[in-house]
N, C-alpha and C positions, 0 to 999 in steps of 0.2 A: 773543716770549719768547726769552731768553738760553740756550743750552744751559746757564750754570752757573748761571741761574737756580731755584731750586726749584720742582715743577710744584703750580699753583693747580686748584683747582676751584671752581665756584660753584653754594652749593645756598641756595635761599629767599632770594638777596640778599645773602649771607653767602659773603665769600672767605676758603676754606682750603687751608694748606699741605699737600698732600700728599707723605711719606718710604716711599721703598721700603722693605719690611720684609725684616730680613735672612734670614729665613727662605727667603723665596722666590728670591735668590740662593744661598743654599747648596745648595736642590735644584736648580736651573737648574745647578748646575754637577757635581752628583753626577750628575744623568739622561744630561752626555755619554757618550758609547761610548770606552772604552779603546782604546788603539791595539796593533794584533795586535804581538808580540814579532817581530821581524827573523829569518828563520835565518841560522842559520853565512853567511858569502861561500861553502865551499867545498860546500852543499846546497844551496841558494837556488834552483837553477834545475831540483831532480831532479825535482819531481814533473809537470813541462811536460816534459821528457824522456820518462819514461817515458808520459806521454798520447801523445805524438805518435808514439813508438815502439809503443806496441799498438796506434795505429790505421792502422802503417803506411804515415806521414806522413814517408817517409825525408827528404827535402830541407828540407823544416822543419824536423826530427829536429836534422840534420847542420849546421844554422845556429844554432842554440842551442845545441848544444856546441860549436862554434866558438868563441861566446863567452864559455861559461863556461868552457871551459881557458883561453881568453885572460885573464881574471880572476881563476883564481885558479893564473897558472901553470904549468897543466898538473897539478896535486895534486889535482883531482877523481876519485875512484874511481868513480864511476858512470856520468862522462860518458865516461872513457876506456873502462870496461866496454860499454857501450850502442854505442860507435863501433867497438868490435873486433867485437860482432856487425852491424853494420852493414855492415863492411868485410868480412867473410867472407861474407853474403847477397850481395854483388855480386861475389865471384870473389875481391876481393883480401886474399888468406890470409896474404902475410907480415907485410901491414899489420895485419892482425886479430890476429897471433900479437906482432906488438909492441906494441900498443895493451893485451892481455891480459898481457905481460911488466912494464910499466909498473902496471897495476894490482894485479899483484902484488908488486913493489916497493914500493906505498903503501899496501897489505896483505899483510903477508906470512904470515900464520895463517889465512886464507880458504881453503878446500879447492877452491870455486867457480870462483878463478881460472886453479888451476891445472888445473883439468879443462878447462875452456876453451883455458888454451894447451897441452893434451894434445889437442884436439881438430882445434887447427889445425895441429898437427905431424901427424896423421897425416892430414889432408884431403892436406899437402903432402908425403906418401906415407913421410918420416921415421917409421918404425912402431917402431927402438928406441928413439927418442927419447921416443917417444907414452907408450909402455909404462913407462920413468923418470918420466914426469910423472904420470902415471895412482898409479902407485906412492906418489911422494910425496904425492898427493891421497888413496890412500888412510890412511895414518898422519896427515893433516891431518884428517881426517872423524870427526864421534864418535863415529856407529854406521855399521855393513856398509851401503854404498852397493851396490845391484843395478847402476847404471849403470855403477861404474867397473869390477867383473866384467866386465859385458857388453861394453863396450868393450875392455877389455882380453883376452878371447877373441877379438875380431875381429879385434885385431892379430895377437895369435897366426895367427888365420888368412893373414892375408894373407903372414907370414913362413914360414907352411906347416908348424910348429911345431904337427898335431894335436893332439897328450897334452896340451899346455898350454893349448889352446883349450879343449877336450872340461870339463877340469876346470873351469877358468873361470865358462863358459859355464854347469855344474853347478850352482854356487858361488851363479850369478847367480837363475837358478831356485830354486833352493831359498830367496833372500833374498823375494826379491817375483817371481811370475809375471809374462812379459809374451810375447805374442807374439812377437816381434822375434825374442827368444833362442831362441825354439823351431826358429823358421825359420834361424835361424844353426846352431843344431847340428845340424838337420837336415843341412845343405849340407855341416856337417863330416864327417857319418860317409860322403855319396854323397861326397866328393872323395876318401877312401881305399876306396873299394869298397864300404862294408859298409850293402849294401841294408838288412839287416833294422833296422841300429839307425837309421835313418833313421825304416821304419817303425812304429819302438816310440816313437820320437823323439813323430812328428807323433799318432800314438794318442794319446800324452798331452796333446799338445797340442789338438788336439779333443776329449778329456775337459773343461779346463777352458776353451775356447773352442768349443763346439759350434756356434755363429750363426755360425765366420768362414768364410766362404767360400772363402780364398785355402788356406785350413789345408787343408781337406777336397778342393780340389782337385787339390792336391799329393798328399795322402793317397791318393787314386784312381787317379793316376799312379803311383804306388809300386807298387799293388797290381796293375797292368796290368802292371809292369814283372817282378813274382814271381808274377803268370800268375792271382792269383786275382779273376779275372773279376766276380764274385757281389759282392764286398766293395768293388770299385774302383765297379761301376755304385750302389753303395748311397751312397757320399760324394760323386761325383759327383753323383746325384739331390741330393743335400743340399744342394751348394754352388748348386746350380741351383734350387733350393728358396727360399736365403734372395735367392739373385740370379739373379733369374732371366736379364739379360744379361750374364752374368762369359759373356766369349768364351772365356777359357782351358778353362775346365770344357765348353764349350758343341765345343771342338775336341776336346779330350781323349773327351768322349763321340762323337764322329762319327766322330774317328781307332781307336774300338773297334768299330764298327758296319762300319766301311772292312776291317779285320782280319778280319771274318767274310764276306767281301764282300755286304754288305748295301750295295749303293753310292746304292739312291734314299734309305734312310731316312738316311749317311750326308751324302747332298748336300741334304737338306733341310736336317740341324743347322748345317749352314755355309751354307746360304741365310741361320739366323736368324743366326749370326754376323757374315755380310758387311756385315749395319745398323750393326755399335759398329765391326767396325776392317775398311775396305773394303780397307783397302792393306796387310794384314798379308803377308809374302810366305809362312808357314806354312801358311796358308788356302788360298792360291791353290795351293800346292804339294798341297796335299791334295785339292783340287777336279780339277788336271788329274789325277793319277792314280785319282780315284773314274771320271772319262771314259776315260782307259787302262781301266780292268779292265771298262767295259762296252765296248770296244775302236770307241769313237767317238775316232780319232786323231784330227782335226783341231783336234777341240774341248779335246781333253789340249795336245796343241801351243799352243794360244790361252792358256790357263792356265796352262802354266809359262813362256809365253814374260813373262807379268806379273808371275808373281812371279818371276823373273830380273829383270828391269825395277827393281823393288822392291829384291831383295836381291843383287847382282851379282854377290859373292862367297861364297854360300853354294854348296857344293860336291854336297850332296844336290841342291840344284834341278837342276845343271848336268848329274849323274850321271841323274835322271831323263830328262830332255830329251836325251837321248843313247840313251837305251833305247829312249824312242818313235820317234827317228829311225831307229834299228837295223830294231823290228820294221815301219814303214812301208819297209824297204829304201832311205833316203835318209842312204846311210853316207859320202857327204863331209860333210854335216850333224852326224850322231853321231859324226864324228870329231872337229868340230869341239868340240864341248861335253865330251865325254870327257876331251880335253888338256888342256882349262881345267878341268876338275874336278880332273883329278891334279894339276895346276900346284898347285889348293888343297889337295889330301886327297893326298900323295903314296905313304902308305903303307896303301890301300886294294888287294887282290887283286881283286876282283870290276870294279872300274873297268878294272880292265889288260885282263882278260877280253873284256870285253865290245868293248876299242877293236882288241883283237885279231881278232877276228871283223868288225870294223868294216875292216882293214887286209886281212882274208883275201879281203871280197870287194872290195878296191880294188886288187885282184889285187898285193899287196905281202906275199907269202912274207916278207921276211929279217926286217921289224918286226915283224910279225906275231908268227914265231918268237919274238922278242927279248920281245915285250910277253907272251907267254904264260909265257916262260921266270920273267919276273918276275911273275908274277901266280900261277905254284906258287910260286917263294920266299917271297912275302906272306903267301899262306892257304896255311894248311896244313889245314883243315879240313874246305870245301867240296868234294863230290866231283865235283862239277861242274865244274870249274876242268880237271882232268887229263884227266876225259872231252870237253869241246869241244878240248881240245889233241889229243886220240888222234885225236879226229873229222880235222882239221883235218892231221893227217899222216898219217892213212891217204887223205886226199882227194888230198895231195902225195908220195901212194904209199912212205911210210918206216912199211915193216910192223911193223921190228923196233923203231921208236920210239913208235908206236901201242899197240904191244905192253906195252914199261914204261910208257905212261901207265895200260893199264888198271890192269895190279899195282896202283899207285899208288892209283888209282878202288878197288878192291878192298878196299885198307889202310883208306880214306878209310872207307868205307860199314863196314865190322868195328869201328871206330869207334867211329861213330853209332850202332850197334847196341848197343853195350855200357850205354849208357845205357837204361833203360824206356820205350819208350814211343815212341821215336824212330825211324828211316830214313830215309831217301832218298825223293827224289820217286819215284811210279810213271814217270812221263813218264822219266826220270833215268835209271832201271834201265832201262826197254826197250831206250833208247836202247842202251845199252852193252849188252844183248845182241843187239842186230841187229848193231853194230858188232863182237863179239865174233865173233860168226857168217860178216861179211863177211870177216874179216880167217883166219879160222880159229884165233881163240883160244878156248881153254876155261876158262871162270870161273867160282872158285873158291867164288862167295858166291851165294847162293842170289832168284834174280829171278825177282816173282810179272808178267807180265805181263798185258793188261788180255783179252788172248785166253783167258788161261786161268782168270782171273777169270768171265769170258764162261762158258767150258764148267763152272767150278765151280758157277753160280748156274744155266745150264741143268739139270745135272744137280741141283742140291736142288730144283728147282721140279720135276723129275719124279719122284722121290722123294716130295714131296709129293701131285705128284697122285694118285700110285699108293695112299698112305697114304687121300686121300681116295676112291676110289676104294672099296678096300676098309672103309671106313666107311659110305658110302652102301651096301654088300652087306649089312654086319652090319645096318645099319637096317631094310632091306626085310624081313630075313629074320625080326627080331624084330616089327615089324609084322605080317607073316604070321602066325605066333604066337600075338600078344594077337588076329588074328582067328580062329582055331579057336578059342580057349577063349573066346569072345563069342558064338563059334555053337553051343558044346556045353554052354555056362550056359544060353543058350537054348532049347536043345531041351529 
């Protein structure tokens, strides 16, 4: 058969022409599938963009925008968008801030972009630039954006511009809550001093974030920090409550436990700490001196000598490690860590102090001198500071120089006193009056020492027993008593 043949069929002997009916061509051709419409050339390739970018797929990512700004010129707004946050995930910010200047060029009514390139201005530390962009982002936006507040207070902050932060940041809270801002304004009122709005800060913010742990850990150190005790273990429990290995919360409780020298249940919470961060050098710093205060030196030395290790430059490790070498008497040692402490911390009095005492017995009078001399100009506080200097020149026999350190000692502690609640160590005072006594001075301020402590407390304990004494007479005498009138009921 011909293809232009007409097709035959044969039934009972009988050939007929069979004609395809046109019906069944018309459906045969309405049943195909339409073909999907084409997008734009400058869309075409955003939604394989954006897949490959949420899952992360940067080098695929960066290969298909390749191509599509090659195609359509560079005029794609989203592949150039997509490639400026790519270019900032890997460090390179001014490429990210021109790839975002570009997409703003090819939209210039987008609030988005420019928040973007406000964000890579200030990663690239430009903060009044950041703040101009932020600005125009916010008159580009319809309604009160929370993020460009917020950002816009951190910049304030970092140009150190509090008042304009504080508001901001207000601004930003009051549009939409968020963590973040709580912890920023927080940071603002501790970088001008003012403890309490710190603490009024993060209360609110643990009102409306009670589960976060970081909130309430911080909230606990505040309260350590304005002494009430009660209130800082309560959010600390909390934040150890919802986490139970948050290490910060887990030091912060040990570091208060350490403060009442409670030093085994202290060395336990930084046992559980040492599992989440064995190399922290804060830990370690707090471990050797929980070993100082039970005055197992060796094993203090062990422990700051690693987190020295850790932190090299942190000036508290160095200062401590100088103290342990002092009181183990191994003062080329503690003189050694001393000088690299000041080197870091140079206007600390109590470092001077103690490397002076470190110089007095390396039998070196004239530094000595010299380091003490700076270490009354530093503190003016401590009354400690003038009394190991009195010590120290009445030792190099300069009576009448011992003499005005005590004055000074005397100022020091009239002071301290004026405040509630406060004094002088006991140990502190004796000292200065044994020294006062060798020297033949008479001082002016009144020192309870632990001898007359001693006879204060003999004496109330005999006082008492005299009290009890005379109780046990009035007893017998009343028992005598109820026994006559037993035996004359009797009779």
């Amino acid at each position: 058969m011909q293809p232009q043949e007409p097709a035959e069929s044969a039934v009972n002997g009988q050939t007929r022409t069979l004609s395809t009916p046109s019906s069944a061509a018309s459906t045969k051709s309405k049943s195909r599938p339409k073909k999907a419409p084409e997008l734009p050339a400058l869309e075409r390739r955003n939604w394989l963009i954006h897949l490959h970018y949420i899952r992360k797929e940067y080098q695929i990512c960066k290969e298909i925008i390749k191509l599509q700004l090659k195609e359509t010129h560079s005029m794609c707004e989203y592949a150039n968008y997509v490639q400026g946050l790519i270019s900032r995930q890997e460090g390179k910010i001014q490429e990210s801030l021109e790839q975002f200047q570009v997409c703003n060029i090819l939209n210039p009514n987008s609030a988005d972009n420019i928040k973007q390139m406000a964000r890579s201005l200030f990663l690239l530390g430009r903060h009044r630039l950041a703040i101009e962009a932020y600005r125009q982002a916010e008159t580009r936006s319809d309604a009160p954006d929370w993020e460009i507040y917020h950002n816009l207070g951190v910049c304030h902050t970092y140009l150190k511009e509090w008042e304009e932060a504080k508001d901001l940041l207000r601004q930003a809270i009051k549009e939409n809550k968020h963590d973040e801002t709580y912890v920023v304004l927080g940071k603002v009122h501790l970088y001008t001093s003012d403890i309490q709005g710190a603490v009024e800060t993060y209360k609110e913010a643990v009102e409306h974030f009670p589960e976060n742990p970081d909130l309430n850990t911080t909230l606990g150190l505040l309260y350590i920090q304005t002494g009430n005790h009660q209130a800082a273990f309560e959010h600390l429990g909390t934040a150890l409550a919802f986490d139970p290995k948050n290490s910060k919360a887990i030091l912060a409780a040990g570091s208060m436990m350490q403060s009442h020298q409670d030093y085994d249940v202290a060395l336990s919470k930084y046992k559980q700490a040492a599992v989440n961060i064995p190399e922290s050098p804060p830990l370690w710093n707090n471990i050797g001196m929980c070993f100082f205060g039970k005055k197992k030196y060796v094993a203090s030395i062990s422990c700051l000598k690693r987190a020295n290790y850790l932190a090299p430059f942190d000036w508290k490790i160095l200062y401590n490690l100088g103290l342990v070498h002092l009181t183990m008497q191994q003062y080329a040692s503690a003189f050694h860590f001393l000088s690299a402490s000041i080197n870091l911390r140079p206007n600390r009095g109590q470092t001077f102090m103690l490397m002076a005492m470190a110089l007095a017995n390396l039998e070196d009078p004239d530094n000595a001198t010299a380091a003490y001399e700076q270490a009354i100009t530093l503190d003016v506080r401590d009354p400690a500071v003038p009394l190991n200097f009195a010590i120290f020149l009445s030792n190099e026999r300069d009576v009448v120089g011992a003499a005005r350190q005590l004055k000074d000692f005397e100022i020091r502690v009239g002071k301290l006193r004026q405040t509630p609640g406060l004094d002088a160590d006991p140990d502190v005072l004796a000292a200065a009056g044994q020294l006062a006594a060798n020297i033949g001075y008479t001082l002016s301020i009144s020192i309870g020492t632990k001898e007359k402590e001693k006879e204060g407390k003999s004496s109330k304990q005999s006082e008492r027993e005299k009290e009890a004494k005379a109780r046990a007479k009035q007893a017998k005498s009343a028992m005598k008593q109820r026994q006559n009138l037993t035996d004359l009921i009797n009779q």
